[in-house]
N, C-alpha and C positions, 0 to 999 in steps of 0.2 A: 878370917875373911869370909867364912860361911856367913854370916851376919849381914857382912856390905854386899853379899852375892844377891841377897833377898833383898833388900832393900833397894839394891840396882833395878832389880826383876819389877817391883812393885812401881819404881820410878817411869821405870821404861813404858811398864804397862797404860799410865798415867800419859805420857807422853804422846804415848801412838793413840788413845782416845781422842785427847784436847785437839789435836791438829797441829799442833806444833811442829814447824820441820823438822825431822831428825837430830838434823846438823844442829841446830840452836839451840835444840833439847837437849842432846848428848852434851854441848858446850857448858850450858847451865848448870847440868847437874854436874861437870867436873870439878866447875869452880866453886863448888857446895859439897865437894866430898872434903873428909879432914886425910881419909889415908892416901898417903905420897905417890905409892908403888899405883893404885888403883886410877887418881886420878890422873898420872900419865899415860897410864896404858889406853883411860878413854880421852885422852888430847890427841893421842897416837890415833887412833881408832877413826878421830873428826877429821885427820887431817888425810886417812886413808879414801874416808868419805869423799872427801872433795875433788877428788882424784879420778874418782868411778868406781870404787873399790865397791863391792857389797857387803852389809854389814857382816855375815858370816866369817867371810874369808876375810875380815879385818879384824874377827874376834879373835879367828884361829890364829894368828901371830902372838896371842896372848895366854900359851896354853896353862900358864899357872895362873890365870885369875880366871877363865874362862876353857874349864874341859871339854871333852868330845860330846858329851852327853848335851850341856847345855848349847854349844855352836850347832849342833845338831836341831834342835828344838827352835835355834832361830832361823 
């Protein structure tokens, strides 16, 4: 999962330049990951979003795809 963590990181990064809203951005990229566990946790994540959630405290629900260290960095 270290691999799709980078790869999320680089997407993200990607995402928050273009201007793409979040939401549409995190959506896209879920429906383009292959791993199952990952891409629910960011449908999880979109739907926290849309609620008011911030994306931090929508990571932290996800402590095994997204550790202290990285929720922290966001």
């Amino acid at each position: 999962e270290d691999v799709e963590l980078i790869m999320f990181s680089r997407q993200m990064y990607t995402i928050s330049k273009s201007g793409i809203p979040l939401v549409k951005g995190l959506r896209g990229l879920a429906a383009s990951l292959r791993n199952y566990t990952f891409q629910q946790a960011l449908n999880d994540i979109v739907e926290r979003l849309e609620t008011g959630v911030e994306l931090s405290t929508a990571m932290r629900s996800h402590p095994k795809i997204f550790n202290n260290l990285f929720v922290s960095m966001v």
